[in-house]
N, C-alpha and C positions, 0 to 999 in steps of 0.2 A: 405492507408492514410499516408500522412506524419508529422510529430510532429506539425510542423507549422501549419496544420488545424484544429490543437483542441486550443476548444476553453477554455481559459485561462483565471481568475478574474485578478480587475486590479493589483492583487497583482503578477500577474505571475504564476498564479497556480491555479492547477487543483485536484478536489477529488477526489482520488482513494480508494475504497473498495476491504479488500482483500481475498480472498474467499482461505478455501482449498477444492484443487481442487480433493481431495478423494471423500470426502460425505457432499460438500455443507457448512460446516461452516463455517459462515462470521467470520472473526478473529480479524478485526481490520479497520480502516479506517485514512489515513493519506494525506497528501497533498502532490502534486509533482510539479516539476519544468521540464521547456521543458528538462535540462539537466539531472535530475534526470532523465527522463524517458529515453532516452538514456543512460546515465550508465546501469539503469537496463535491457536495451535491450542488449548492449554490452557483461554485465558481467553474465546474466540470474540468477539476483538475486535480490530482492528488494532494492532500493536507493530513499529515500523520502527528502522532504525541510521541514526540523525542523522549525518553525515559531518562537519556543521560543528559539532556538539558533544562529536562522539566520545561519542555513549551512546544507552540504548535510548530509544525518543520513546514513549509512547503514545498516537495519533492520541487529542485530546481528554479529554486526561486534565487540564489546566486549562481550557479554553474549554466545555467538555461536549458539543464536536461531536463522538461517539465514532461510531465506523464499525460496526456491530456485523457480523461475518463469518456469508455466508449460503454461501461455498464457496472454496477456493484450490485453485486450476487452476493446473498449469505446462506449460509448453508443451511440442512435441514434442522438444525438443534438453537439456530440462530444462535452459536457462540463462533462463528468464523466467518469472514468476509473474504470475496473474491474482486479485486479491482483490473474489469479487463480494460487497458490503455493502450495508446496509440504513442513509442514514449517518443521524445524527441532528443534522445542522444544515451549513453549508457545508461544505468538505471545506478550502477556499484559508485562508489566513492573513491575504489584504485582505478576508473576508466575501464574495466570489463563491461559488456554488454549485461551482464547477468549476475546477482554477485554470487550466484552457484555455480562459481567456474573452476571451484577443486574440490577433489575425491575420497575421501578416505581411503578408498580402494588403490590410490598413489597410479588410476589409468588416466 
């Protein structure tokens, strides 16, 4: 498939969920841009579209927790992306491995 046939909000952007691709934890969830998604193909490393900076983010490009891309899967409606990584240090911005590390359920 080619970048152009996923399907895109009208913002330009697509959700990608990012899975490490060891043992299945979900890490994080960000949004891309057709560009982003190509960087990240290019450079096999994660590249998302900051919404509250309006620009490209590259997961880790100061902290050096970089995601390094082991496969990007979109799903069947082509409106969501799967990014399985290999990360190299927590994925969250407070140092959690995950940044689904709390509950609603308060367990």
């Amino acid at each position: 498939m080619d970048i152009a046939e996923l399907t895109f909000n009208e913002a330009g952007l697509i959700p990608c969920i990012v899975q490490d691709a060891d043992d299945g934890a979900v890490l994080m969830m960000a949004w891309m841009s057709a560009e982003s998604i190509a960087l990240t193909l290019e450079r096999g490393e994660t590249v998302f579209w900051s919404r509250s900076r309006r620009e490209l983010w590259h997961k880790g490009a100061t902290s050096g927790n970089v995601q390094r891309l082991v496969d990007l899967r979109y799903d069947c409606d082509a409106d969501a992306l799967l990014a399985l990584v290999h990360p190299a240090g927590p994925a969250c911005h407070t140092g959690e491995r995950t940044c689904f590390y709390r509950s609603l359920r308060g367990e």
